[in-house]
C-alpha positions in Angstrom: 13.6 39.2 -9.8 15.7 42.2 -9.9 12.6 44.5 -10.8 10.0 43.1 -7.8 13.0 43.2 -5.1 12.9 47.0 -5.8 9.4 47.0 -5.9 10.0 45.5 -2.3 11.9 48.1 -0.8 9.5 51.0 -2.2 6.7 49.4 -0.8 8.5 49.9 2.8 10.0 53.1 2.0 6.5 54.3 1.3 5.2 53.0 4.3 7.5 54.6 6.4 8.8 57.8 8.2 10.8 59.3 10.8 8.2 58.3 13.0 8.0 55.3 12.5 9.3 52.2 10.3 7.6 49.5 8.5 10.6 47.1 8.9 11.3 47.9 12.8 8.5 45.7 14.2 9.6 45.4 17.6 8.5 48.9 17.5 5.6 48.8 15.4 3.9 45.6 17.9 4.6 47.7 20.7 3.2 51.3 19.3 6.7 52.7 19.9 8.5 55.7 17.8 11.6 55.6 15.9 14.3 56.2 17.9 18.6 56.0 17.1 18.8 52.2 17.1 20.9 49.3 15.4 17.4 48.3 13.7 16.8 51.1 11.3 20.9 51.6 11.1 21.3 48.0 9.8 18.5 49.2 6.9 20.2 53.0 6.2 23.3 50.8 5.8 21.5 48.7 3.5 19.3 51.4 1.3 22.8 54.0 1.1 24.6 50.3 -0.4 21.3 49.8 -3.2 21.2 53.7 -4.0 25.3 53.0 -4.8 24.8 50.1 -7.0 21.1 51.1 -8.7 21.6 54.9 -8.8 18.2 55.1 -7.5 18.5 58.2 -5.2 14.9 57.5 -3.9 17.0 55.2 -1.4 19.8 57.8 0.0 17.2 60.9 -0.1 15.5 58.5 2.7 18.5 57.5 4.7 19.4 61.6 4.8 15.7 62.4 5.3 15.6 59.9 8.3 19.5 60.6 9.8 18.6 64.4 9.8 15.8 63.6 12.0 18.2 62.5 14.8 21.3 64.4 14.1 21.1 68.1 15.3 23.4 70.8 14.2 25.9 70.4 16.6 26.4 66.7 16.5 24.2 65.6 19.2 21.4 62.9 18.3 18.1 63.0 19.7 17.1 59.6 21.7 21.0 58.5 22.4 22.0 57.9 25.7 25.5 57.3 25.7 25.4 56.4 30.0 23.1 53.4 29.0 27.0 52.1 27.5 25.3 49.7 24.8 27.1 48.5 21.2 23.8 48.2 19.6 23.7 52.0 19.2 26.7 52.5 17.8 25.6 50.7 14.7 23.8 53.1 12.9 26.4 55.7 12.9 27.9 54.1 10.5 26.0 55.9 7.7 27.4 59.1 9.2 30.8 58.4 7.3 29.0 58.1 3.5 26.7 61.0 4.4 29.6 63.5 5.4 31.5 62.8 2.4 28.2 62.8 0.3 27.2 66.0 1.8 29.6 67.7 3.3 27.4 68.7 6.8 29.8 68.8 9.6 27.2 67.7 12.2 28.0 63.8 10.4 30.9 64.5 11.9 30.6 65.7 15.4 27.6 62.9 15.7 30.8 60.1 14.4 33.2 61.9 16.9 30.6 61.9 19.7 29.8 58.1 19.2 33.9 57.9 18.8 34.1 59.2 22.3 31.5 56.7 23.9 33.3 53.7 22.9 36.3 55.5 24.6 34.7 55.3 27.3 32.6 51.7 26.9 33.4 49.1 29.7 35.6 46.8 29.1 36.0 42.4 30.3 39.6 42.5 32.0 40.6 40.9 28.9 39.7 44.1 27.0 36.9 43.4 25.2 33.7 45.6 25.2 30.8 44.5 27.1 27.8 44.0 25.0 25.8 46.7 26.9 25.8 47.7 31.0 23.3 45.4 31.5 25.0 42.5 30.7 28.3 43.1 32.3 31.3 41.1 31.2 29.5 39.7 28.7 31.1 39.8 24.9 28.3 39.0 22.1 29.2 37.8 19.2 26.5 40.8 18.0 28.4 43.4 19.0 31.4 43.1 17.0 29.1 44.2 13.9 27.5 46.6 16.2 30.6 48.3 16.8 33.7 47.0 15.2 33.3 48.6 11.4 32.0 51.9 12.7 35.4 52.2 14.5 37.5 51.0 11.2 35.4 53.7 9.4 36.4 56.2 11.5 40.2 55.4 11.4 39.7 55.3 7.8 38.0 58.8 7.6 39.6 60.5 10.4 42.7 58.7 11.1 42.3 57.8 14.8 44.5 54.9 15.3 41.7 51.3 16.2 43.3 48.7 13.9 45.1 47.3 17.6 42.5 47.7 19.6 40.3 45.6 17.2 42.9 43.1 16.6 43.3 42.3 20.3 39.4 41.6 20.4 39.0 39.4 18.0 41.9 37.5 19.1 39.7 37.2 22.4 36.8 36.4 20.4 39.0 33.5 18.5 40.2 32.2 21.3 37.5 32.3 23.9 34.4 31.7 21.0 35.4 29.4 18.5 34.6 25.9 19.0 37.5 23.7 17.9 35.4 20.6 16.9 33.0 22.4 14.6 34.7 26.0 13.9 31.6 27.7 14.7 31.1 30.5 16.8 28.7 30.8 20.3 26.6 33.4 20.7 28.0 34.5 24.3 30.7 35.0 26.3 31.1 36.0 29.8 34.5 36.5 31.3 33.6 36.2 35.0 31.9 32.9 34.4 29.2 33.3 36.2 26.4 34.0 33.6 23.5 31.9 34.6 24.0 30.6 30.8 27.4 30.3 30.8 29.2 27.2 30.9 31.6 27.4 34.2 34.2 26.1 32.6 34.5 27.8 29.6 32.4 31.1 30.1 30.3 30.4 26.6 26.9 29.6 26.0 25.3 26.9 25.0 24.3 27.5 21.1 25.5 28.2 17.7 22.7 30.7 16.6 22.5 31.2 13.3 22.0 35.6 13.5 24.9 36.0 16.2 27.5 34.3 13.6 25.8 36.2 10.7 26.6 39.2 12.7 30.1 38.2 13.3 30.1 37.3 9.5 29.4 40.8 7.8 31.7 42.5 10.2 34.6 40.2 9.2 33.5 40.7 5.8 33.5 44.5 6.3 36.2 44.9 8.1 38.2 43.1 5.4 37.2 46.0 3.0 38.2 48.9 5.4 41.2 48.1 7.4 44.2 49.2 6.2 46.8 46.2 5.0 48.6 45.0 8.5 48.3 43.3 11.2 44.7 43.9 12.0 43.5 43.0 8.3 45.4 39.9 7.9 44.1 38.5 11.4 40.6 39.8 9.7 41.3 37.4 6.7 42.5 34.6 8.5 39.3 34.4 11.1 36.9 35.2 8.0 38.1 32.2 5.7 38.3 29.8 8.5 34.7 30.5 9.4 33.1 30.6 5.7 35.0 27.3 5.3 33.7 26.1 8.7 29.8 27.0 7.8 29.5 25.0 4.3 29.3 21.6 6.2 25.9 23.2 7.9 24.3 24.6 4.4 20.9 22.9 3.2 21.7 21.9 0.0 18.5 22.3 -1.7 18.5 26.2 -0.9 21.7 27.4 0.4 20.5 28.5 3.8 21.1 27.8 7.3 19.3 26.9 10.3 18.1 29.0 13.1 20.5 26.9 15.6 23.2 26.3 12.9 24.5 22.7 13.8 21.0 20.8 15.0 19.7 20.3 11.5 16.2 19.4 10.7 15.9 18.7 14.0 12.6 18.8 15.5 11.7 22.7 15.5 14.3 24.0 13.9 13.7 25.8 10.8 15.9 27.5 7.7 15.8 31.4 9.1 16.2 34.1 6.7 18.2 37.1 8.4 21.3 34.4 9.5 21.1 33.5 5.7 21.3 36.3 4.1 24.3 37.6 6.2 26.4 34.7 5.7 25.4 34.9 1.9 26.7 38.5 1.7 29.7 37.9 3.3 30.1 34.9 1.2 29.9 37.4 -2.2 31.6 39.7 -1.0 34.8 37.8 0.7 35.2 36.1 -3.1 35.1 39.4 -4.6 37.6 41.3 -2.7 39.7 38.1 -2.8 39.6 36.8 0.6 37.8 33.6 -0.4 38.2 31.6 -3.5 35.7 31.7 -6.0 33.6 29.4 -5.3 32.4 30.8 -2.6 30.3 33.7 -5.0 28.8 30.5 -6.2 27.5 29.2 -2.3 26.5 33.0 -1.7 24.5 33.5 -5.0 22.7 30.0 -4.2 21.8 31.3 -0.5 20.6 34.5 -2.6 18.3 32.7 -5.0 17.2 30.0 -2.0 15.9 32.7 0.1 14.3 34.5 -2.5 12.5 31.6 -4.1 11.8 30.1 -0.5 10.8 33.2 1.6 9.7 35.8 -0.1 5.9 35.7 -0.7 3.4 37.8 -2.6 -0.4 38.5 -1.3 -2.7 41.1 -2.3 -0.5 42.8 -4.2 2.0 42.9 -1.4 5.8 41.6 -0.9 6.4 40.2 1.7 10.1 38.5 3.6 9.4 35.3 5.5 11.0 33.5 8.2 12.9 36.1 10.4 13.5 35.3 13.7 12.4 38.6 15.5 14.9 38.4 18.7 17.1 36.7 20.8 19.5 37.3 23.8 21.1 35.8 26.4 19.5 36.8 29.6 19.8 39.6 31.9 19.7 37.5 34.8 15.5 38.7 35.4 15.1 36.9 32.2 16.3 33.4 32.7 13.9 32.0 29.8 17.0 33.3 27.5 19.4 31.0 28.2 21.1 30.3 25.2 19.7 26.3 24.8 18.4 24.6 22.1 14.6 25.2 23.3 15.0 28.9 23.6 16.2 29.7 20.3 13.6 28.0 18.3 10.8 29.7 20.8 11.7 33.3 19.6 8.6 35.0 17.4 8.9 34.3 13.6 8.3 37.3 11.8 8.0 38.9 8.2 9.5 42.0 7.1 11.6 42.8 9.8 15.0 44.8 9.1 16.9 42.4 10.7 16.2 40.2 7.5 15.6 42.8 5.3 18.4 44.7 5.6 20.8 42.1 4.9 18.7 40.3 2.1 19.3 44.0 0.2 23.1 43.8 0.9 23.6 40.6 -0.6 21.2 41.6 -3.0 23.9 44.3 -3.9 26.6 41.4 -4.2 24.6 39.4 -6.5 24.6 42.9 -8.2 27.9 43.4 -8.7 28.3 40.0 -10.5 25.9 40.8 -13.0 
């Protein structure tokens, strides 16, 4: 198993540059060139964590290779626009922390304080929150606390700027504007103004527990239970972690350990077991039972969604690898796009894919759980 998943990752590596990725395929369908996004950051995150674990430096040569090709000498990064105010971009920086230690280059750094600076100066609900991007104003996405939220801890980690509050009080929001209290799952949306053509008028949410927006919200809690300092902000981490790991077993198949695309609807009639959602909630399964956070049998659920998603979804043809059952996209509007609306329907309409990052990406990080248990 071990041997063909690294196979896997080669065969993308080699078909790949700085051009353009094999596992970005929004990109590749529409002919469009790499460019800073949360897409290719979720996978840098993901080969810097397998070149840690294997001490195969094929992986972090790439991430380098491919961060260079962005980050410019004096900190800017080539394709950013930090007016366009969206979370999804500040994703990738994160690799900019590891790299700067690694290497020493001080542009890592200007590029972490540049993306610093345009969270500084991100919108806000009147709650406090960040908006997911401008175009969704008031809007808080259950997304964008992976987007952003580690980046920032990593950066009060490494340079001692003082976020541990400023995260707290969001995820209190989150927790108490996000979390439904029958089920202890999470929806997708938020919008503070209530107005949201998907929003529910009474409580500003959306309609739908889908499965990649609480696998988002999963690996950041995970994360960030590895890089705040003890205190406030980490023990309100723990505490909103293990509820919701405990909260998901209930909704695991129990033949492979997976979960479905909408999280709570079952086998109902087009839903279907989707792989990126899976593996997050796998990883941060491993990973919360070994730092502690989650008893150990929760190693056990995350090495079973490991070993279901690799029996289940990953498929070999013509001498090619290939990861099944990604869902390639979802949102919740802008209000042009009404067919995103957060329902049932829309969720299970989204493109199924193979090989996108989005799946990829956080297969390899539990991969590197499953890893550390051997």
């Amino acid at each position: 198993m071990y041997e063909e998943i690294n196979r896997y990752v080669h065969q993308l590596i080699e078909q790949s540059s700085t051009v353009q990725t094999a596992w970005n395929i929004e990109k590749l369908r529409n002919g469009i060139p790499a460019s800073w996004n949360y897409i290719d950051g979720c996978m840098m995150t993901a080969l810097l964590s397998l070149s840690e674990i294997t001490g195969d430096q094929s992986f972090a040569e790439f991430t380098e290779h491919f961060i260079d090709a962005f980050v410019n000498e004096d900190g800017s990064i080539r394709t950013y626009d930090p007016e366009k105010h969206t979370l999804d971009d500040i994703n990738e920086g994160r690799v900019l922390f590891p790299l700067y230690r690694k290497t020493g280059k001080e542009k890592y750094r200007l590029a972490a304080d540049l993306l610093y600076r345009a969270l500084q100066d991100h919108p806000r609900t009147p709650e406090g929150n960040f908006w997911h991007k401008t175009i969704y104003p008031n809007q808080v996405w259950l997304d964008g606390v992976y987007m952003a939220m580690p980046f920032l801890a990593l950066y009060e980690r490494e340079f001692g700027a003082q976020v541990s509050p400023d995260i707290a009080r969001q995820l209190r929001v989150i927790r108490e504007r996000m979390r439904d209290p029958k089920t202890g799952l999470y929806f997708h949306g938020y919008d503070a103004t209530k107005k949201a053509f998907w929003s529910n008028p009474e409580t500003g949410c959306s309609a739908s527990f889908w499965l990649r927006a609480i696998g988002w919200f999963s690996v950041a809690l995970a994360d960030l239970a590895e890089i705040l300092p003890e205190g406030d902000a980490s023990r309100l981490v723990k505490e909103i972690f293990s509820d919701l790991m405990r909260s998901l077993l209930p909704f695991a198949d129990p033949d492979t350990g997976m979960y479905y695309q909408v999280v709570d609807q079952g086998n109902r009639a087009g839903n279907y077991l989707e792989t990126s959602g899976s593996s997050m909630i796998g990883y941060a399964m491993l990973k919360g039972a070994r730092l502690g956070v989650l008893p150990g049998e929760f190693a056990a659920q995350g090495k079973k969604t490991f070993e279901g998603i690799y029996r289940t979804c990953l498929t070999f043809s013509d001498g090619q690898m290939n990861m099944e059952n990604i869902c390639l996209v979802a949102g919740l509007g802008p209000e042009k796009d009404r067919r995103r609306d957060g329902t049932y329907a829309y969720y299970i309409s989204e493109p199924i894919v193979q090989n996108d990052a989005k799946g990829v990406a956080p297969f390899l990080l539990c991969f590197t759980e499953i890893l550390r248990l051997v």
